[in-house]
Phi, psi and omega in degrees: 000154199216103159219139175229125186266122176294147154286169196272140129327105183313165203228091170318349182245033163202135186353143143272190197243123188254128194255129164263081198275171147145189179274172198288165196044043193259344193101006183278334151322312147351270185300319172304325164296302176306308155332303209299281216304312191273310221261349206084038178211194196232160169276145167222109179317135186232003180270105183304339163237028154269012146306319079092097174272145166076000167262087189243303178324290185257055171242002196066014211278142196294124176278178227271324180294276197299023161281352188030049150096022177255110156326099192256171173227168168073008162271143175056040198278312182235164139324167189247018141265006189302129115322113214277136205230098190312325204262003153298298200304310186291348179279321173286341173264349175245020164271289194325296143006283200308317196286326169269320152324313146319335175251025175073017154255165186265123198288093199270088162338137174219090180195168161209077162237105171332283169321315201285302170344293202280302165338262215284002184232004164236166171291133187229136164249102185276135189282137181327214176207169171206112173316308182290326172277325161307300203285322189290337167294319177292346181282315176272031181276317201267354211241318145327304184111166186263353193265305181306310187276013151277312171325301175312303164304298201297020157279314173274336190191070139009274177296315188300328180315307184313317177273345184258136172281151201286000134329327223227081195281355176294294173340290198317296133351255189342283170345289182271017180269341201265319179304289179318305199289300201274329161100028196223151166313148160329295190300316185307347182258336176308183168241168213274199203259064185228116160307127179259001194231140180258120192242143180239121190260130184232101167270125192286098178280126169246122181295156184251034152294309205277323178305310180326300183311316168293334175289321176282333158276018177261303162320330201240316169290314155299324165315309188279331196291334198131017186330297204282303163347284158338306155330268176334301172310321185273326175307324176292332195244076063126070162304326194292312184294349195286102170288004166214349171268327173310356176255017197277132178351110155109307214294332185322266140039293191262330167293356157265022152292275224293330155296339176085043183248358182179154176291149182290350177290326162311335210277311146333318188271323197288327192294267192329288157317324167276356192272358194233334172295287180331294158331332196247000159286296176335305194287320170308307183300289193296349183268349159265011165231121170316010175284329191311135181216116226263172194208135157306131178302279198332308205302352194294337171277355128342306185096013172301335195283314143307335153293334172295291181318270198340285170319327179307295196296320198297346191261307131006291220247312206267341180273000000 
C-alpha cells in the first residue's frame, strides 16, 4: 500500500495531540490513562499487538477496570490471523486521531511500537510491494530460516538490522524487500521528524536495572495470570498461522512449548530475555528522535510522574 500524507497545517483551535512513548514495562498505560483522564481526553493505542482480540494477558494490555472509565481505541481490532500492516495502522489511527480532536478531545497516543508511533504522527510515505521479490524472500525465509536474511541486512542496512529482532523474519523481508525495490536502505525511507500534528511526545525512562527487573516480574506475573492458557486457546482460532501475531513477545515462546521444542519454564526464561533485548531496541529507537521529552519511569513509584507529565502538557494542551 502506498500513502503519502502532506503535513496538516497547525490548528490553534483544536486540541494536540499527546504520545505516550518508551520501552515495554516502563508504565506508559498507566500514565496514559491518567493523562486521558486529567486534559479531558481518550486513549489511542500505539502497541501492535494489542491490536489483537484475545491477546491481553501477555501484551499487558489494560482491563476494563484500569482503564477507569477512559475510553480506549484501536484494541482488539483484528483476528490473530491477520498481518499486520503499518500503513493499515496509520490509516486507522489517524481517523481516530482526526475524529477526537474534531470533538475538542485530546487524543493521548500510547504505545512502544515505533514504527505505528511515527506512522500515525509524521509525514510517512510507505514504498510499494513486488510480489516477485516478496515470494523469493519468502522462500527463502522458509528455507533458510531469519538469521541468515538478518545477516544480510545488517550488511545493507546497519541501523535496521539494529532495530528489527533478528527472529522477526516478517520484518526482516520487508526491509529488504523496500532495499531492493527502491535501491536505497531501509532506514532511508522512513521519515524525517515532520509532524502532521501538532504533539507533545512524553518518554517514560526507566534505568535498565531496574527496567530489567519490572520485566521479569511482569513475565512471571503473565505466567501466573494464565499465559499458556491464553495460548492454547488463540492457537485453536489459528494464532499458529498468524504471520505477525504468532511472533509475538511470550506467545513465540509458548508455541514453541506447546510444540515440544522447550519446556515451558525454558519457555519463560526465553520470553523474558527477549522481552528485555526487544526493550532496549525500543529505548534506542525513541532516544533518536529529539522531540521526545523524556521523564524518569522510578519517579511513577513516588507517585511523582504524573505531575511531572501534567507541568509538561499544560502550556501545550491548555494554550
Amino acid at each position: 500500500m502506498n500513502a503519502h500524507v502532506v503535513p496538516q497545517s497547525p490548528s490553534p483551535d483544536l486540541p494536540p495531540v499527546v504520545a505516550v512513548v518508551g520501552p515495554t514495562a516502563a508504565g506508559k498505560s498507566d500514565l496514559g490513562v491518567h493523562l486521558a483522564r486529567e486534559l479531558g481526553g481518550e486513549v489511542v493505542n500505539a502497541d501492535s499487538m494489542q491490536l489483537y482480540r484475545g491477546m491481553d494477558i501477555g501484551t499487558a494490555k489494560l482491563t476494563v477496570e484500569e482503564r477507569q472509565g477512559v475510553p480506549h481505541h484501536l484494541l482488539d481490532i483484528w483476528d490473530v490471523t491477520v498481518a499486520a500492516s503499518v500503513a493499515e495502522y496509520q490509516r486507522l489511527a489517524r481517523a481516530e486521531i482526526d475524529r477526537l480532536r474534531g470533538l475538542g478531545r485530546v487524543p493521548v497516543l500510547v504505545g512502544g511500537s515505533g514504527l505505528y508511533v511515527r506512522g500515525a504522527l509524521d509525514a510517512m510515505e510507505f514504498p510499494g510491494t513486488d510480489p516477485e521479490v516478496r515470494a523469493a524472500l519468502e522462500e527463502e525465509l522458509a528455507e533458510h530460516g531469519p538469521g541468515v536474511l538478518h545477516q544480510r541486512l545488517a550488511a545493507a542496512d546497519p541501523e535496521a538490522a539494529r532495530a528489527i529482532l533478528p527472529s522477526n523474519g516478517r520484518r526482516i523481508v520487508r526491509a529488504l524487500e523496500v532495499i531492493e525495490i527502491t535501491g536505497r536502505p531501509f532506514t532511508a525511507n522512513l521519515p524525517g521528524h515532520e509532524a502532521v500534528y501538532d504533539t507533545v511526545q512524553i518518554g517514560v525512562d526507566v534505568a535498565r536495572p531496574e527496567l530489567d527487573e519490572r520485566i521479569a516480574r511482569r513475565v512471571d506475573l503473565m505466567w501466573e495470570a494464565g499465559l499458556v492458557d491464553e495460548v492454547r486457546e488463540l492457537e485453536k482460532r489459528g494464532l499458529r498461522e498468524g504471520r505477525t501475531a504468532s511472533r509475538a513477545l511470550g506467545y513465540q515462546q509458548v508455541l514453541a512449548a506447546l510444540a515440544g521444542e522447550c519446556t515451558l519454564e525454558e519457555a519463560r526464561e526465553a520470553t523474558i530475555r527477549a522481552t528485555k533485548r526487544f526493550a532496549r531496541r525500543q529505548d534506542s529507537w525513541f532516544r533518536r528522535d529529539p522531540r521526545v521529552n523524556w521523564l524518569s519511569g522510578a519517579a511513577a513509584d513516588r507517585g511523582e510522574l504524573p505531575d511531572a507529565a501534567l507541568t509538561l502538557l499544560t502550556r501545550a494542551v491548555t494554550a
